[in-house]
N, C-alpha and C positions, 0 to 999 in steps of 0.2 A: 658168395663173396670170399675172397681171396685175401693175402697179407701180402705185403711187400714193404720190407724196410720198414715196417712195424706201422705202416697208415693199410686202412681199409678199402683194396679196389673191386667192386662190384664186375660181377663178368659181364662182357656183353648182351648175351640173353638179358638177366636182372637188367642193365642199365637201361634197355631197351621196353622192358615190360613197365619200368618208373614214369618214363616220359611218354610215353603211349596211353597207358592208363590213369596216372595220377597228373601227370603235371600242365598236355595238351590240355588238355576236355580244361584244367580248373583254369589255366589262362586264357583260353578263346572263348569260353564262354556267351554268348550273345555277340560277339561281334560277327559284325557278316562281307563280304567283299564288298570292295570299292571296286567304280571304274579308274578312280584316280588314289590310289592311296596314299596315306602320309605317313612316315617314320621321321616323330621327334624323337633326336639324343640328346636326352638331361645327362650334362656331365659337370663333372665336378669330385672333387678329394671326398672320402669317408669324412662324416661328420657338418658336409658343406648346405645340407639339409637340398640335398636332389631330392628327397622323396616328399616335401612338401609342396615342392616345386612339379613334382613328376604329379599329383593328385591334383592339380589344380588343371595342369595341360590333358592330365586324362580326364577329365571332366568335361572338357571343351572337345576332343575329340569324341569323344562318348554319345555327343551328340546326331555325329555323323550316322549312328547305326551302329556305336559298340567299338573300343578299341582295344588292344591286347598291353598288356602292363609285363614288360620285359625287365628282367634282373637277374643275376645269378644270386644275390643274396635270398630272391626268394624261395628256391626252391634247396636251401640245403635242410628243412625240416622232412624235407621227403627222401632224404637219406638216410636207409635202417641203420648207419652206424652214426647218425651226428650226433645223439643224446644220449650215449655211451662216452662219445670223445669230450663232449663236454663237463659230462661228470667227471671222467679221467682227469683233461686238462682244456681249460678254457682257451690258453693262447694258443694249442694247436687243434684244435676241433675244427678252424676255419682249412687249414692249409690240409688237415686228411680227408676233406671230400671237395677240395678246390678242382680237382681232375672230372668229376663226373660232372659237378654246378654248371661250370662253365659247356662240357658236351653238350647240358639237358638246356643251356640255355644256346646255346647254337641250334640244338633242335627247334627249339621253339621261334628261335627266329625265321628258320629255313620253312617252315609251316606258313608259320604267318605272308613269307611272300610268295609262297606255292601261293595262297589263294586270294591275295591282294586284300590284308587286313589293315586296319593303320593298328602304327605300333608306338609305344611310348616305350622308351629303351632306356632307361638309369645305368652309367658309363661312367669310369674313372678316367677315360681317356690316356692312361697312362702307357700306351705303349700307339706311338704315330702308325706303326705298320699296322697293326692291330685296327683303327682307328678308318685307314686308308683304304684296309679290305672290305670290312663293316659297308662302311661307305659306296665303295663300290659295287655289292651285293644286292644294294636295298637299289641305285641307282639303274643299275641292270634289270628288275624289274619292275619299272618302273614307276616308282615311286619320288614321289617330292618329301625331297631328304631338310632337316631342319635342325640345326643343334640350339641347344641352350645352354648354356656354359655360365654356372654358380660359381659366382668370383667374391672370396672372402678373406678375409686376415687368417694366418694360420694358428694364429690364438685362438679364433673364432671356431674352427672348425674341429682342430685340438679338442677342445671345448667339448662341441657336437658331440663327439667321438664317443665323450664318457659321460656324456648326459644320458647317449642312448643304452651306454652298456649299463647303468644303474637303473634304468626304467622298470617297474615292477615286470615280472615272470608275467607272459601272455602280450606284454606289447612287443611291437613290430622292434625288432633290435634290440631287444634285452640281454644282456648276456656276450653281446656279439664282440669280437674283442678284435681290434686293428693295432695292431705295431704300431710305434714309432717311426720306425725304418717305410714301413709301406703309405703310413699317412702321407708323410713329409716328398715320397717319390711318386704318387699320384698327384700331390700337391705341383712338385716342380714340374713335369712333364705337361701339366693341364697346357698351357701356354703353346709350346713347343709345339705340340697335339693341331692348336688350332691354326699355329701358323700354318701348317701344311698343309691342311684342309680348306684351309681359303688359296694358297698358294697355289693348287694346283685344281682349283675348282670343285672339289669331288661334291658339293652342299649348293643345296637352291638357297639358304637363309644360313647366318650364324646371328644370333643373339649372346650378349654377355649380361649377367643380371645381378643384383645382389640378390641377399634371400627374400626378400619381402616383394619380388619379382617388378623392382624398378631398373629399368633399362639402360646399361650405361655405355652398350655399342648396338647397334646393328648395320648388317648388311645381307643386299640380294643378288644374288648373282642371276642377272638376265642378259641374254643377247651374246650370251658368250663371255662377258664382262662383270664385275662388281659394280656395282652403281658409286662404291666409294672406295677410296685407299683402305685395303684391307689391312687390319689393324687390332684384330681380337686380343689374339696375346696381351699385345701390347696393353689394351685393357684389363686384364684378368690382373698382370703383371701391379698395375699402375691403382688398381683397386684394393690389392694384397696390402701394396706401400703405402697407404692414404694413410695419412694422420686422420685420428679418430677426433669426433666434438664433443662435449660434454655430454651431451648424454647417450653418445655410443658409450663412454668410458663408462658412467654409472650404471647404464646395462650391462655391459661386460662383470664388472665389479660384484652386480648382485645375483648375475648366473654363477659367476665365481666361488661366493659365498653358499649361495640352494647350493652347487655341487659338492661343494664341501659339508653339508648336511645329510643329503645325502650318502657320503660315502659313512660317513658314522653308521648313519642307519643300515645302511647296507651290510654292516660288520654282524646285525644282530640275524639277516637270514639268509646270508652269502657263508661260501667255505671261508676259510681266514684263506689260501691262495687264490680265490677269485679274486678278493678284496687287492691284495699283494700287487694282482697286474696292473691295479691301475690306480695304487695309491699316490705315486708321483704324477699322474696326470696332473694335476689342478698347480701343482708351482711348474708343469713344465707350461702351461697354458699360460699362466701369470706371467711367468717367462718371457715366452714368445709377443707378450702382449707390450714388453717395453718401451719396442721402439715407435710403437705406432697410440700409445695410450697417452692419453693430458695425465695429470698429476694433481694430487688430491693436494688439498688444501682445508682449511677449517674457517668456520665461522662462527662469529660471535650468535647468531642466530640459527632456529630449525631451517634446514634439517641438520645445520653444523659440518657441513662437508659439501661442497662441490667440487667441480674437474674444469672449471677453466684458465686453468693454468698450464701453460703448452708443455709439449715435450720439447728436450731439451734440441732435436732437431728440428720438429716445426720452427721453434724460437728462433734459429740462428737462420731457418731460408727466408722467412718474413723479415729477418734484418739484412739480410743482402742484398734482396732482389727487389724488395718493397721500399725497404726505409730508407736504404742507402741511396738510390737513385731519386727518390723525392726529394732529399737534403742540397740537391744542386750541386753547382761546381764552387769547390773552395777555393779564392782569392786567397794566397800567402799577404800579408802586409809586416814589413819592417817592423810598425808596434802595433801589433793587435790589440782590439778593446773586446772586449763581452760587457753587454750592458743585461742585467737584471731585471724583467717588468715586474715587479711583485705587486699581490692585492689579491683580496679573500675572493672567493667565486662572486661572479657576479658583478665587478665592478668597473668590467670596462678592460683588463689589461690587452685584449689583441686590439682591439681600435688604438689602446698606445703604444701596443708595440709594433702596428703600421706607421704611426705618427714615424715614432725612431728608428725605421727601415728606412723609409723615406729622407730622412735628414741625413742618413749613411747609404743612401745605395749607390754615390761614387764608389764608395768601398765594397760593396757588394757584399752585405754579411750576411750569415747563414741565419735563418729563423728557426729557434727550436719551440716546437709549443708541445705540450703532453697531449692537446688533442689529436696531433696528427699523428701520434706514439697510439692512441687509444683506434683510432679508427683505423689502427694496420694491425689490430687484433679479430680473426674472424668472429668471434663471439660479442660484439661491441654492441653492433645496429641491435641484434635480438635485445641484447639482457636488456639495454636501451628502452625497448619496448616491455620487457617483461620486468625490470627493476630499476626504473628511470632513477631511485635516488640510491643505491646504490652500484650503479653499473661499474664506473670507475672503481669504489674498494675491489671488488669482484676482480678486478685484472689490473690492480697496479703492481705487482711484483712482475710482470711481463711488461709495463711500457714504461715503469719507471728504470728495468736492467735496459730496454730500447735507446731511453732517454741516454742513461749516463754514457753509453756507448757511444751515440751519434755527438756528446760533447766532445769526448774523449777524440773523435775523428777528425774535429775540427779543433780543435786544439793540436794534433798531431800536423795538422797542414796548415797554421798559422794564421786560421782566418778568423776576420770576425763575427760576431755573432750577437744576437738578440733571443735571450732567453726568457722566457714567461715563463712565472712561476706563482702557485700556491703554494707556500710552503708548507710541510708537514711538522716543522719544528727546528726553533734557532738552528741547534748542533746542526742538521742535513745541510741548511742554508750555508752553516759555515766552512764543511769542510768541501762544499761544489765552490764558494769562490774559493778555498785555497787554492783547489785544483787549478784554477785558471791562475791565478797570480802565481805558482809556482811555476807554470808553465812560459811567464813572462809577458803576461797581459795587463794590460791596463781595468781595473774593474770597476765597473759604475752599478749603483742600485737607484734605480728608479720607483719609489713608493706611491699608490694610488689611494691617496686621502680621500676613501665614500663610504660615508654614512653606514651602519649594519640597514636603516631600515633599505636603503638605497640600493646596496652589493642585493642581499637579498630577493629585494622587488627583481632586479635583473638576472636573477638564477630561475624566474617565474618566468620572465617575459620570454629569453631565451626559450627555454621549453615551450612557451604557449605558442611564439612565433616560427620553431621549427617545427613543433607537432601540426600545425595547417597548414602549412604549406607541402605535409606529407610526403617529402621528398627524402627524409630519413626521420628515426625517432629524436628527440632531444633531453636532454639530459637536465634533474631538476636536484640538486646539490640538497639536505636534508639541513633542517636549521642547527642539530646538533655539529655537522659536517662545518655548514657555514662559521660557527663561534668559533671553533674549533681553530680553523683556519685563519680567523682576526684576530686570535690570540696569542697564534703563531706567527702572523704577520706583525705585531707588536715586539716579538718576541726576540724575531731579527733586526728591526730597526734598535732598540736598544742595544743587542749586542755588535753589530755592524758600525755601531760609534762610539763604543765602549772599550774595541778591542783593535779596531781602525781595519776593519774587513776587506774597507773595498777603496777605491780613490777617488770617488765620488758617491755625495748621499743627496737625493735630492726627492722631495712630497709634492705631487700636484695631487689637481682636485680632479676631478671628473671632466670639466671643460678644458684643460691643459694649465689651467695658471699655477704658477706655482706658490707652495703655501712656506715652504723650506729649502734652502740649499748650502751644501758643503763641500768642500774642496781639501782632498789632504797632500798639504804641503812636503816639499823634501824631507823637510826633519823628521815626517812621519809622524806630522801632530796637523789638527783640521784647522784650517785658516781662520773659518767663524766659532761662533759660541754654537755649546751644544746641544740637542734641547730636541733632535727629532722626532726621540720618543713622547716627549710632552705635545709637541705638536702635532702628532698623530693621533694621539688621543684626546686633543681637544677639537678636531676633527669629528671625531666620533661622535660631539656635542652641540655641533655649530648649529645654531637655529635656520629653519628654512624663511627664505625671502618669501612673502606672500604669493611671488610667480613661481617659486621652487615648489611652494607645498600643494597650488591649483594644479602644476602640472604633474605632481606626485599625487594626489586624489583621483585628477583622471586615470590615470596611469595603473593604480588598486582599482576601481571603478570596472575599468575593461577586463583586468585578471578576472573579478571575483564572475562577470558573462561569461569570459574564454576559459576559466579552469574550474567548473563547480564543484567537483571532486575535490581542489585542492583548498577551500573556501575556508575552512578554518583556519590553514596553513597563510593564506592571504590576509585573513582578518588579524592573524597573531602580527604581520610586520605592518599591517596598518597601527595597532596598539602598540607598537617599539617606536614610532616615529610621532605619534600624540604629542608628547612631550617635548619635541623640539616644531609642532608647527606653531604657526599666527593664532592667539588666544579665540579670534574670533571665528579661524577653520578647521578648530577640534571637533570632530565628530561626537555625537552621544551627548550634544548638549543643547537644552532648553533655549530658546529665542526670548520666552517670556519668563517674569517676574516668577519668585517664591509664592506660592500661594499662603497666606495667613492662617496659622491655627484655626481648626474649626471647634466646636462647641460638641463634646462625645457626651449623650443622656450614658448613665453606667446603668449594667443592666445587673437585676440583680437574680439569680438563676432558682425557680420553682423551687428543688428541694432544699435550698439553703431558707427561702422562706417557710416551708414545710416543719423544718427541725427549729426554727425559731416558734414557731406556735406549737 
């Protein structure tokens, strides 16, 4: 062994006695010739986990009668100077015996199709010529050539990188240390790599995969043709850039964290310069993980954190391309109106604010509702399923910034519009209609006088009647959620005619009649008396008609069959509505008479007679 410019070059003889004796015999092993052999290339950046990928297809080949497990990283332990270099210096112990790795893994290749073995070949793909020749070596001997192309976030693979180099002493990659600089240019080139290899045919198969070996391209090349518009790259590319969902983020998040455990501990039996090379990995990883990670948020409840709150690019392409085009075309009109449906969950306001579509759709006004804000969230349908009473908290800081924008658009282009709303609380209520009234519209509030037990039954039925009909999950509002919300709804009818908010204030019931209405005059005072906050609240008191309360008993009756689960939840707004039915269709009550005092003999107990005698 020789020096050169201060790395270690074994002479010919040695490099030749390594590969001959140590490295052939331990990779061929039990594999034996094919008539038809296969050479898979697992390719993908350091860190992109090829070699979980590589164990699983060598497994499947293995079946065949044995196949050969190709790498240059594997054989730099059977270089007499790699455990020297590494003691010396970690970051260059790879690059002083990269000249022989790569020979001894050419050797091993050119073996393998001397004698028609299949081969499993782990590949950075980062050099197309490189890639091209490969290709065309194993093709010439005829072999059916296959690639597999690990397509991951570069946060992701970043990640990898130093997961592997902290792994205890004796696993596969401990120690192993990759640049920056080579990560990042195996990364970029991966793409580049496959276009040409499908461009120019040299592969019977490309596959692109992520790590957990779910498929997110393939193609065959038969008959001289691809079966499809080839297109890998383009995948690799397009999988790199994916916005991540909630619980990529919180797996990323708690790899993030282990590795940051690990590097501690690594301090206690690494050199302090091992440590050094890659103590900026975990905020370069965190880094890289920006643009494609949701964004933490908190909760009042365990586990006190989740990720479905977008990033701040997902947010803006789901408002352009989804929202924007839903919201229809905006009609400019001379005086624009915005009418307000307001009312606590459950109590009807899209059935009125069809009504008030229909009364306006000469005018053609835009309909804003938060559910079609909620359902251009891709986390909606799940949580839906998985937290039916709070699915909405979970993502309204994303469809309520949806919301304000998509007013904001149509207020920009003059038109009118019908907004449903649950309010969260007077103040919001009041500074969205200033918004409109500054802008030079006319504003009306439309209030939905229904009963709490009534809104609520209807936060029930909804959910019971879209959960059977199984065509998405449905949403079931929580009773604290519900008060919440009718007290909120109280909360702007009083200030709405207090402060003269809007230009119209008007209360129906649930069937359309109306129970109140106001009209504010030029002077900027309401033409009638004022009182709609009393009348809303007597509302909330109004007795049910003996046909009101039959057909609100059927109505609990069917919940408490169709939602047993929620059975307590049903019976509590059965007990909130007692009190306003017909005396004679209160539930929980006797048909017959008081029974009469009975006659009790008193008994008098053994030891208390006992202690008298």
């Amino acid at each position: 062994m020789s020096e050169w410019d201060g790395l270690p070059v074994l002479s010919e003889q040695e490099h030749r006695r390594v590969l001959a004796e140590v490295i052939v015999p331990a990779a061929t092993a039990g594999a034996v010739p094919q008539e038809r052999p296969v050479a898979v290339l697992v390719a993908g950046p350091p860190g992109s986990g090829k070699t979980v990928i590589g164990d699983v297809l060598h497994a499947v080949l293995e079946r065949r009668g044995g196949a050969v497990r190709i790498g240059s990283d594997l054989y730099k332990t059977a270089h007499p100077a790699y455990a020297a270099l590494l003691a010396g210096d970690v970051r260059a112990a790879g690059a002083g015996v990269r000249a022989d790795v790569r020979r001894w893994q050419a050797g091993v290749e050119r073996h393998a199709r001397r004698h028609g073995l299949d081969v499993v070949v782990e590949t950075a793909f980062a050099d197309a010529d490189e890639a091209r020749a490969q290709a065309a070596a194993y093709r010439a001997a005829g072999y059916r050539v296959e690639v597999v192309a690990v397509a991951v976030a570069l946060a992701v693979s970043q990640l990898g990188v130093l997961a592997r180099y902290l792994a205890p002493d004796g696993q596969d990659g401990a120690q192993r240390w990759v640049s920056w600089a080579n990560h990042d240019e195996c990364a970029g080139q991966l793409a580049r790599t496959l276009d040409v290899l499908e461009a120019e045919g040299l592969v019977d198969r490309v596959a692109v995969v992520r790590r957990g070996l779910e498929v997110l391209y393939a193609n065959e090349f038969a008959g001289g043709r691809w079966m499809r518009q080839p297109g890998a790259g383009a995948a690799v590319e397009a999988e790199r850039g994916r916005w991540w969902g909630a619980a990529e983020t919180a797996r990323f998040r708690r790899s993030l964290a282990g590795a940051q455990r690990e590097l501690v501990r690594a301090e206690e039996r690494l050199a302090s310069d091992r440590v050094l090379a890659v103590v900026r990995d975990v905020e370069r990883a965190a880094a890289l993980a920006e643009p494609v990670r949701r964004t933490a948020q908190a909760l009042s409840v365990p586990p006190g954190v989740d990720f479905h709150r977008l990033s701040a690019d997902e947010h803006e392409w789901i408002f352009e391309n989804l929202i924007v085009p839903d919201l229809g075309p905006i009609t400019a009109q001379e005086r624009p109106v915005a009418v307000f449906v307001m009312g606590a969950p459950g109590a009807g306001k899209t059935g009125a604010a069809v009504t008030v579509l229909r009364a306006m759709r000469s005018r053609r006004p835009v309909w804003i509702s938060g559910g079609m804000f909620k359902a251009a969230h891709p986390d909606y349908c799940q949580l839906l399923r998985e937290h039916p009473r709070t699915a909405s908290a979970r993502i309204r800081a994303d469809y309520k910034a949806w919301q304000a924008r998509a007013e904001q658009l149509v207020r920009d282009g003059r038109g009118d519009a019908v907004v449903e709303i649950a309010p969260g609380g007077a103040a919001e209520f009041a500074d969205s209609a200033a918004l409109w009234r500054r802008a030079g519209y006319r504003v009306e509030l439309l209030v939905l006088d229904v009963r709490a037990a009534d809104s609520r039954q209807g936060t029930a039925q909804r959910y019971a009647e879209v959960s059977r009909g199984g065509v998405r999950p449905g949403r079931f509002t929580t009773a604290t959620g519900h008060d919440r919300c009718l007290a909120a709804v109280l909360a702007c009818v009083r200030l709405a005619e207090q402060r003269c908010l809007v230009d119209h204030l008007g209360i129906v019931r649930r069937d359309g009649s109306a129970s109140f209405r106001n009209v504010l005059g030029p002077g900027g005072r309401w033409s009638g008396p004022v009182g709609a906050a009393r009348v809303f609240r007597l509302g909330q008191q109004r007795l049910y008609s003996e046909q009101e309360a039959l057909a609100f008993l059927g109505r609990q009756r069917a919940l408490r069959a169709a939602l047993p689960q929620y059975r307590r939840e049903i019976d509590a707004i059965t007990r909130l509505a007692v009190p306003l039915l017909p005396e004679r269709l209160r539930p929980g009550r006797l048909a017959c008479a008081a029974p009469a005092a009975l006659p009790v003999r008193l008994y008098r107990p053994v030891f208390s007679a006992s202690l008298a005698s």
